[in-house]
VOPAGU-2260 file (C-alpha; in pm, 1 decimal, decimal comma):
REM VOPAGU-2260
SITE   aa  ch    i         X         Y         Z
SITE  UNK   A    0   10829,6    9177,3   10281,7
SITE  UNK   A    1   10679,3    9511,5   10367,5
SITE  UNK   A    2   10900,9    9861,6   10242,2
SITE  UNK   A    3   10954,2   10028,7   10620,2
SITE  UNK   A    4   10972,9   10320,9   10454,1
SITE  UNK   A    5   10683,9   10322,3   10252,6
SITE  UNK   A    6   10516,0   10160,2   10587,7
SITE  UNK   A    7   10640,3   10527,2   10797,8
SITE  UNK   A    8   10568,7   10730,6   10533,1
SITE  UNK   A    9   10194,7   10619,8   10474,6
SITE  UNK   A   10   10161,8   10599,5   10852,6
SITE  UNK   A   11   10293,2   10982,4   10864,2
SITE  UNK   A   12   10108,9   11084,4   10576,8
SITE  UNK   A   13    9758,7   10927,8   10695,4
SITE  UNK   A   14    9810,1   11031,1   11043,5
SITE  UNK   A   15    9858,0   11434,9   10948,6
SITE  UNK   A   16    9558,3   11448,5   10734,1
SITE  UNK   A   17    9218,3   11599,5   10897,5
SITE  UNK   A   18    9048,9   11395,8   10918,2
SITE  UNK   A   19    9326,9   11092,1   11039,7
SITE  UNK   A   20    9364,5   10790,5   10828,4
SITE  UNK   A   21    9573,1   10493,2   10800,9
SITE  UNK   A   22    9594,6   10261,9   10435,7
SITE  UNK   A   23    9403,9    9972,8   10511,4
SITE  UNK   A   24    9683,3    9693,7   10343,2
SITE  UNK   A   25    9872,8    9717,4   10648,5
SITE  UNK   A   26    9615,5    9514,7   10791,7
SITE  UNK   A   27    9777,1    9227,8   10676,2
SITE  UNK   A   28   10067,3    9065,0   10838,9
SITE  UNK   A   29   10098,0    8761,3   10956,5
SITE  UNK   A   30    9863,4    8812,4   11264,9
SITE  UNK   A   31    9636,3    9034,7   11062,7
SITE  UNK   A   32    9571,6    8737,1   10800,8
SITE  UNK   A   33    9542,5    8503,4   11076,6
SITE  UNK   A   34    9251,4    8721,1   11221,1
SITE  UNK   A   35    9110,8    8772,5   10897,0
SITE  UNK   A   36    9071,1    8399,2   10813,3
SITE  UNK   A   37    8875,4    8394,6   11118,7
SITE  UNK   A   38    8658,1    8678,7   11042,4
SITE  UNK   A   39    8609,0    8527,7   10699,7
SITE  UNK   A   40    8410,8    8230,8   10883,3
SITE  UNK   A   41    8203,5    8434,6   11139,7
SITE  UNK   A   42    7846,8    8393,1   11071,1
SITE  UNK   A   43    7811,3    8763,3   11043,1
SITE  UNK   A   44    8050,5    8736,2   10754,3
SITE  UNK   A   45    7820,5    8651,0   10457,8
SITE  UNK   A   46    8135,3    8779,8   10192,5
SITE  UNK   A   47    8304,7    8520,0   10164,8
SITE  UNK   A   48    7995,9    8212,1   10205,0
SITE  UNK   A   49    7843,2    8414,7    9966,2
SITE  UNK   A   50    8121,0    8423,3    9715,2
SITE  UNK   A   51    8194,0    8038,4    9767,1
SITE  UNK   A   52    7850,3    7929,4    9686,5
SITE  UNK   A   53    7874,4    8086,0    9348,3
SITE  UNK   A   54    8250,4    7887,3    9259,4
SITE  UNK   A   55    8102,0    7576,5    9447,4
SITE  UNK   A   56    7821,2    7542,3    9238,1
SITE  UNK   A   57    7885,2    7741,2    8908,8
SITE  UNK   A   58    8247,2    7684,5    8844,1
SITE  UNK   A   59    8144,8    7531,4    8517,0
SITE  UNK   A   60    7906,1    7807,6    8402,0
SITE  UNK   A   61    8220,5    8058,4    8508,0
SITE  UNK   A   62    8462,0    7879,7    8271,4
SITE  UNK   A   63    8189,3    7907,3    8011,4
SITE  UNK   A   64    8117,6    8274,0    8080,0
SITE  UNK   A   65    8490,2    8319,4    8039,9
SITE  UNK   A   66    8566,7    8125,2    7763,3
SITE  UNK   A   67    8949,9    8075,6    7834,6
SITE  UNK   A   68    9120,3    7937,5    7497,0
SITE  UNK   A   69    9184,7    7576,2    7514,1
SITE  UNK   A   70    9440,3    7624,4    7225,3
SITE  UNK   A   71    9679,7    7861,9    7312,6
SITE  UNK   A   72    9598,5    7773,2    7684,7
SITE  UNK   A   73    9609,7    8094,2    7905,1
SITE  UNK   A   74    9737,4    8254,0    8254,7
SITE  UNK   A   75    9472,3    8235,9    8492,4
SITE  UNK   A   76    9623,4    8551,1    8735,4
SITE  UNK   A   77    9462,7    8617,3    9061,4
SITE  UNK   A   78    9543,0    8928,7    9202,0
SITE  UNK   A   79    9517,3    8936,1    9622,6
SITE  UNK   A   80    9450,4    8558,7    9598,3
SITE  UNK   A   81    9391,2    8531,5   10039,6
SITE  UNK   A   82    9366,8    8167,8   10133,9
SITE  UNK   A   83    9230,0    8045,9    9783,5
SITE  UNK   A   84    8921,1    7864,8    9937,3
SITE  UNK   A   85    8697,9    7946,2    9662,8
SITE  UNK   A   86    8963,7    7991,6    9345,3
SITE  UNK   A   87    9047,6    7633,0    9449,7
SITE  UNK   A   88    8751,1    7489,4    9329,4
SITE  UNK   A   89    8737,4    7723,6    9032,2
SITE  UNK   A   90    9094,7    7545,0    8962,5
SITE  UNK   A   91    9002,1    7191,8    8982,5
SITE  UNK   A   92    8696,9    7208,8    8774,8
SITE  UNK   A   93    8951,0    7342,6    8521,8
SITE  UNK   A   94    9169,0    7043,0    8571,2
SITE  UNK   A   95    8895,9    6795,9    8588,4
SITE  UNK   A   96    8839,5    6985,5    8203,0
SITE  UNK   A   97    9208,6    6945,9    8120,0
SITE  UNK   A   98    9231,8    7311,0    8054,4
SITE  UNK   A   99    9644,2    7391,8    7949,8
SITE  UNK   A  100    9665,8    7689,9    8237,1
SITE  UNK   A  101    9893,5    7835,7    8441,9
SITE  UNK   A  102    9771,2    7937,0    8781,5
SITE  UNK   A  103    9987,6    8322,3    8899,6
SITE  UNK   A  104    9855,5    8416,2    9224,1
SITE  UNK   A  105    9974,9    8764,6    9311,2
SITE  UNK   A  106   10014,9    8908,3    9682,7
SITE  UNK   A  107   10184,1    9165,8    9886,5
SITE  UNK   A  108   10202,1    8911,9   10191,8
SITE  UNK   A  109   10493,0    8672,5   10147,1
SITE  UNK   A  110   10271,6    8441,7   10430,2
SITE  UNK   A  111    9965,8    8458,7   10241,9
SITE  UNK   A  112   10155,5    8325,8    9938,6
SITE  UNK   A  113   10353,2    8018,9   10152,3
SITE  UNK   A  114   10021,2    7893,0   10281,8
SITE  UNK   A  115    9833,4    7891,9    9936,1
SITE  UNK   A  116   10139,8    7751,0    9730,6
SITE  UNK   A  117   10156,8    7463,5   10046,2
SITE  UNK   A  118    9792,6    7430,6    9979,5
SITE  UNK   A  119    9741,7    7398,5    9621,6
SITE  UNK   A  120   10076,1    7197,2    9617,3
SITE  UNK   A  121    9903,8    6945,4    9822,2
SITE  UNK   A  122    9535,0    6930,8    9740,6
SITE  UNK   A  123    9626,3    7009,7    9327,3
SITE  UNK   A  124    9946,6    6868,3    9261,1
SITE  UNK   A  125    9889,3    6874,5    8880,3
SITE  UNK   A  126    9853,3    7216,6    8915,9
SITE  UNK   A  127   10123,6    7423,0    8734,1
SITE  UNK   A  128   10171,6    7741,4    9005,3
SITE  UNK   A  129   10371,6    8031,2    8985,0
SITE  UNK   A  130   10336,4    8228,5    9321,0
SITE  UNK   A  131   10405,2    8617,4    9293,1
SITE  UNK   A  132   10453,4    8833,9    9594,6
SITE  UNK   A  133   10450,1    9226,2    9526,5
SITE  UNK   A  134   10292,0    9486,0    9338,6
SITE  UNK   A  135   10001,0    9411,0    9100,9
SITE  UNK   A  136   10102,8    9647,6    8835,5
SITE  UNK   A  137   10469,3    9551,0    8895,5
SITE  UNK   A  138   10395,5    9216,7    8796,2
SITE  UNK   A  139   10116,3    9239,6    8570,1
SITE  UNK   A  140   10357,7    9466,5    8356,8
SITE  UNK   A  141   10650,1    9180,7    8357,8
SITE  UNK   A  142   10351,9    8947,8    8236,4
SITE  UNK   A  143   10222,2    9163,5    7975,7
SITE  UNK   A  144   10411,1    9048,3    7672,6
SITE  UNK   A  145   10346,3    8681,6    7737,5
SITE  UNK   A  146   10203,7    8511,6    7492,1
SITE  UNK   A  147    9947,0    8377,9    7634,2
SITE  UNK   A  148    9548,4    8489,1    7678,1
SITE  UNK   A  149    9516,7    8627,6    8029,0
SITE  UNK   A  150    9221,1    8534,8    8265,3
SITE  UNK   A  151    9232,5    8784,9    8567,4
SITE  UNK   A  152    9067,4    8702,8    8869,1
SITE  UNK   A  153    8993,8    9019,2    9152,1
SITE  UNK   A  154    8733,6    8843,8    9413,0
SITE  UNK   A  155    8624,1    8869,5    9763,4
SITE  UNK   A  156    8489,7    9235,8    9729,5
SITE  UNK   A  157    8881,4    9360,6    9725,2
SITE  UNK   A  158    8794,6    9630,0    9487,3
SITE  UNK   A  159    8539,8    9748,8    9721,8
SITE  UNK   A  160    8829,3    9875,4    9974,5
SITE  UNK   A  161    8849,7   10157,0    9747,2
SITE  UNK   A  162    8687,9   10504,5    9696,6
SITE  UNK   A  163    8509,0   10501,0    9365,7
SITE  UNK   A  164    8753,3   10711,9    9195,9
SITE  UNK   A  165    9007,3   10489,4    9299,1
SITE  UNK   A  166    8865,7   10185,6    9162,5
SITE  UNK   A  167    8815,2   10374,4    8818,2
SITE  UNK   A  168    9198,3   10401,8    8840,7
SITE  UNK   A  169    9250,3   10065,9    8885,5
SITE  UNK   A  170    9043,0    9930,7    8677,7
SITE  UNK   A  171    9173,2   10153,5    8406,6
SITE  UNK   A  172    9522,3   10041,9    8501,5
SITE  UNK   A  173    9409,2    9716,4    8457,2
SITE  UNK   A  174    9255,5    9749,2    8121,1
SITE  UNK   A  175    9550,0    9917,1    7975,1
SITE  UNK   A  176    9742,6    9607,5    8069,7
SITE  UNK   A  177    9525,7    9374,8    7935,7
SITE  UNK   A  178    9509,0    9268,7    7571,5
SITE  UNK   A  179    9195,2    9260,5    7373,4
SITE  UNK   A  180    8988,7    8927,5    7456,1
SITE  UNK   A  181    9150,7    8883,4    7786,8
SITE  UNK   A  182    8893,1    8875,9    8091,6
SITE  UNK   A  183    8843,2    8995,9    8447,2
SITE  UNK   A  184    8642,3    8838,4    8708,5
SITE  UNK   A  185    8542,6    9081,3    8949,3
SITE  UNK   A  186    8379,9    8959,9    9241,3
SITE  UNK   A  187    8196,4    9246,4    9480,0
SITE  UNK   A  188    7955,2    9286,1    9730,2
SITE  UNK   A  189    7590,4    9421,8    9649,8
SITE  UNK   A  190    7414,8    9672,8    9799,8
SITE  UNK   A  191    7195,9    9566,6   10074,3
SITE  UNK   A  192    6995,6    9638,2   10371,0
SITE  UNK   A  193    7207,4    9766,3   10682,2
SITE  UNK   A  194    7061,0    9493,6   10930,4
SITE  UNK   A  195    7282,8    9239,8   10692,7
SITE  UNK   A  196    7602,8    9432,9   10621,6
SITE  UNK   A  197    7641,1    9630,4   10948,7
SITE  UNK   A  198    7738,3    9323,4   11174,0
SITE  UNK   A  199    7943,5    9170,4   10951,3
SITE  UNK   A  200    8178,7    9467,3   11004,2
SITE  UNK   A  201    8051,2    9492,8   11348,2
SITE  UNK   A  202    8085,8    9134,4   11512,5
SITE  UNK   A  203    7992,5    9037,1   11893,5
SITE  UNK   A  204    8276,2    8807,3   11885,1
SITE  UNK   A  205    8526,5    9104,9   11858,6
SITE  UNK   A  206    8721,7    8987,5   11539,6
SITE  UNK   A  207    8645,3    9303,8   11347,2
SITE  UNK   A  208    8757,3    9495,8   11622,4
SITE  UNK   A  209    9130,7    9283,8   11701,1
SITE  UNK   A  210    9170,1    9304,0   11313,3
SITE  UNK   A  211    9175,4    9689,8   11296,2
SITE  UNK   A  212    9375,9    9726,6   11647,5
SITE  UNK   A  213    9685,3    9488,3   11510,6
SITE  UNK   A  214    9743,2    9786,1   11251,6
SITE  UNK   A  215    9824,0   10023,2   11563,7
SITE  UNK   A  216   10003,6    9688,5   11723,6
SITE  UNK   A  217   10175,3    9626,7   11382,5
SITE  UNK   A  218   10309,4   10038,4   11413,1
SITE  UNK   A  219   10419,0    9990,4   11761,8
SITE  UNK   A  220   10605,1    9674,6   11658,0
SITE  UNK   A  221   10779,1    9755,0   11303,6
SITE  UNK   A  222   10793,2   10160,1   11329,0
SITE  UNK   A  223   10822,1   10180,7   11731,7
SITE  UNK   A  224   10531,8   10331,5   11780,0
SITE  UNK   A  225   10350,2   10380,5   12156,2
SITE  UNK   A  226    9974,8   10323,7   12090,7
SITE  UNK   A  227    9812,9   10241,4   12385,1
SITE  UNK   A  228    9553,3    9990,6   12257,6
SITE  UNK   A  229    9309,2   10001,6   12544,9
SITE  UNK   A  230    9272,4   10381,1   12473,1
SITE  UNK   A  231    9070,8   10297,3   12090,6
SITE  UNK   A  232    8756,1   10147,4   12009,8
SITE  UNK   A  233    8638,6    9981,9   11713,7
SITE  UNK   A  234    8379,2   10180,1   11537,1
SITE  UNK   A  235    8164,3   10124,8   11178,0
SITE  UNK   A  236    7912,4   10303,3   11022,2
SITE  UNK   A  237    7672,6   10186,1   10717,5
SITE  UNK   A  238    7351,3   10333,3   10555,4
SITE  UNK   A  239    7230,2   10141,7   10193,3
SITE  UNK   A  240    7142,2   10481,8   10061,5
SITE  UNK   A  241    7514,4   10554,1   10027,2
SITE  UNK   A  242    7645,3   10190,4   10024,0
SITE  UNK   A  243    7975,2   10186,3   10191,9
SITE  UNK   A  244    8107,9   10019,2   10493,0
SITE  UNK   A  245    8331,4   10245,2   10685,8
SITE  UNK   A  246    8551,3   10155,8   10995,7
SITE  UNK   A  247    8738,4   10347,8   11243,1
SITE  UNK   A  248    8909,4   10379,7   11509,2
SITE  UNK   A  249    8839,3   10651,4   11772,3
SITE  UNK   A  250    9022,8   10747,8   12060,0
SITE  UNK   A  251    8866,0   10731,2   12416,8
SITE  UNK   A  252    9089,0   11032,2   12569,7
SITE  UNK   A  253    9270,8   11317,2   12467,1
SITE  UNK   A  254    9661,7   11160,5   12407,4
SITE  UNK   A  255    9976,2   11184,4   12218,3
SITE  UNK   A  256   10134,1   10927,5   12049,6
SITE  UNK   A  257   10510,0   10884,9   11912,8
SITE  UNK   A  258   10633,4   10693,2   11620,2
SITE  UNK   A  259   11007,0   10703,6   11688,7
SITE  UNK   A  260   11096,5   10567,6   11319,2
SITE  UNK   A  261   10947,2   10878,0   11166,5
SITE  UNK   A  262   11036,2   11085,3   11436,3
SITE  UNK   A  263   10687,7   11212,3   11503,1
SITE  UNK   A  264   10405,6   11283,9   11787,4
SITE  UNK   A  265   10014,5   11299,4   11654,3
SITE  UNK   A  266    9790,1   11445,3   11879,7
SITE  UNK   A  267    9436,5   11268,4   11946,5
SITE  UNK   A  268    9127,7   11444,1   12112,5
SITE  UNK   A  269    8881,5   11219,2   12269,0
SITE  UNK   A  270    8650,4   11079,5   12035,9
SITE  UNK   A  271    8894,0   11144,9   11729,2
SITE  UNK   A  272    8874,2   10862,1   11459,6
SITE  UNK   A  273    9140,5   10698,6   11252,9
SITE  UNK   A  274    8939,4   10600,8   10896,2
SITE  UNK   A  275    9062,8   10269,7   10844,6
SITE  UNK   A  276    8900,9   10057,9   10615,3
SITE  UNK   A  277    8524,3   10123,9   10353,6
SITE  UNK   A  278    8380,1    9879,4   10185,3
SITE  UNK   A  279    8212,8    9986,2    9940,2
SITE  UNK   A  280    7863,3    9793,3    9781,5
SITE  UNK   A  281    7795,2    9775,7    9447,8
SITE  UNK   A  282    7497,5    9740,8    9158,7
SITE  UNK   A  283    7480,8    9706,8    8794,0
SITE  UNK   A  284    7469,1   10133,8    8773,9
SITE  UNK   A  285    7785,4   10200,7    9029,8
SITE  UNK   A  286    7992,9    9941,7    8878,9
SITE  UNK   A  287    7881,0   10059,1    8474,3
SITE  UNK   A  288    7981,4   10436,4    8600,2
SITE  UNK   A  289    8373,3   10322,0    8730,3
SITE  UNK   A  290    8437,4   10079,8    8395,4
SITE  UNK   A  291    8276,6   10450,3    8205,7
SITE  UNK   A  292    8632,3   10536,0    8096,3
SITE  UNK   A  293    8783,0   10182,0    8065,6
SITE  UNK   A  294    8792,5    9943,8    7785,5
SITE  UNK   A  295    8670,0    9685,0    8025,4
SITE  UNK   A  296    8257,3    9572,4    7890,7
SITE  UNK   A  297    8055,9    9352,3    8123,0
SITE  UNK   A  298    8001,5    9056,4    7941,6
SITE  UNK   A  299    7791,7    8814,9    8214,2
SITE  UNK   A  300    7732,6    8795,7    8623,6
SITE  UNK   A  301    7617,1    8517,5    8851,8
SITE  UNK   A  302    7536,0    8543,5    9196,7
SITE  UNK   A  303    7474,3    8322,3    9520,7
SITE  UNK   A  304    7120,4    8262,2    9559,9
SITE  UNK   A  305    7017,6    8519,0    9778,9
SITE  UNK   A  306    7171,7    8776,6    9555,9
SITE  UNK   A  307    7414,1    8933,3    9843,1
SITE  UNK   A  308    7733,4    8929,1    9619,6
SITE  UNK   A  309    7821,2    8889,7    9243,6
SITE  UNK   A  310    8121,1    8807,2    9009,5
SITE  UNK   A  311    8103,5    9012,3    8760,8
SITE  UNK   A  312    8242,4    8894,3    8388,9
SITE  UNK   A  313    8464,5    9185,0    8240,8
SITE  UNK   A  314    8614,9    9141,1    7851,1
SITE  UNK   A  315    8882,7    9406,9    7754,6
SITE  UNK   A  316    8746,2    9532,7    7395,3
């Protein structure tokens, strides 16, 4: 259930900065994650094919790479665990191994969570699951002091929605909650060639485009906001020299807009952006510089076959 508050005051906060900005986890309500399941299986969208192809055909070689201990058993956590097409098969190659596990999927979208638990419930029903919705850190914190071995999973490119310094945080977060010999898989997106990222953030079919509008329908609707949707467009941006995705959206005319929860008007000159959403692309050197002050060591990688994306092996030392 989304904090109203929180919602108004990010909304206010992002909105009064220069340039304007809005956090892009609003994105996902229940329409958002609806749109973003179909965006996930445009043919622009080589994330999460990509991705896929790597727990289709090397689920085995990940459970090797990760070398979860069969005799304690472990907590395999998944943090922003989405629709769990590709953790699924990840889970019943475990199974089919008769790996002692406990499968925690953590989100902030209490929808998200109802149609994985439905789906693992019916496709795994061996599986033990123990559905989180909330804060990672929250949650990793109660889980902590278990005494069980931790596997972390992170996939889909999730920590590429943050700035570099960011993900340093996080992942520095997440190392301090982690116990020695625990692991992180940490799936991102490689850096590329713009005529193969650009449209998949950039889509004929629209999908990018209704996905970043429901955040301005999602204000109107929970904060009473006025946003006159025909009066934005959809805009990205990507170069492979810097390696980051970046969406907007930009007003077409000069217009005022009211959020009556917060009790504020923003002003918007024609062509002004909102920042909504990067997506940042990584190598072997970007991803060595954010785990610099962490005790997180890369261990191992695979990647799909054409080498667009790669899940990255992390082992807290």
């Amino acid at each position: 259930m989304t904090d109203l508050k929180q919602f108004g005051e990010d909304v206010r906060e992002g909105l009064s900065q220069s340039p304007k900005t809005l956090p892009s986890k609003y994105f996902y309500d229940q329409r958002g994650d609806e749109l973003f399941v179909e965006i996930m299986h445009m043919p622009e969208y080589y994330l999460t094919r990509s991705e896929y192809e790597i727990f289709r055909n090397h689920s085995a070689d990940l459970i090797e790479a990760l070398n979860p201990d069969r005799q304690l058993g472990f907590d395999l956590i998944e943090l922003g665990a989405g629709d769990g097409s590709k953790t699924i098969e990840l889970l019943r190659e475990l199974l089919r191994q008769k790996y002692d596990f406990d499968y925690i999927p953590i989100d902030i979208s209490t929808n998200t969570l109802n149609v994985l638990s439905k789906r693992m419930k019916d496709e795994l029903p061996d599986l033990n699951l123990n559905a989180k919705e909330g804060d990672y850190f929250r949650i990793l914190e109660d889980l902590r002091n278990g005494n069980r071995p931790k596997v972390l999973l992170f996939l889909g490119s999730n920590i590429g929605n943050m700035t570099d310094d960011r993900a340093a945080g996080f992942l520095k977060r997440v190392s301090d909650v982690l116990h020695t010999g625990d692991t992180l898989l940490l799936g991102v997106d490689l850096i590329k060639s713009r005529n193969i990222v650009f449209p998949a953030y950039n889509d004929p079919a629209g999908l990018t485009r209704a996905f970043n509008l429901n955040l301005l329908s999602r204000i109107n609707r929970e904060l009473g906001g006025n946003f006159d949707l025909d009066s934005f467009e959809h805009r990205s941006e990507y170069t492979e020299e810097e390696g980051i995705a970046k969406s907007f959206l930009m007003s077409t005319c000069n217009q005022a807009v009211t959020i009556s929860s917060i009790a504020k008007t923003f002003h918007f000159g024609e062509g002004e952006r909102i920042h909504t959403e990067i997506s940042r692309k990584y190598n072997d050197e970007v991803l060595n510089r954010i785990l610099k002050d962490t005790a997180l060591k890369v261990k191992g990688k695979l990647t799909d076959q054409e080498g667009y994306f790669a899940d990255y092996i992390l082992e807290r030392v």
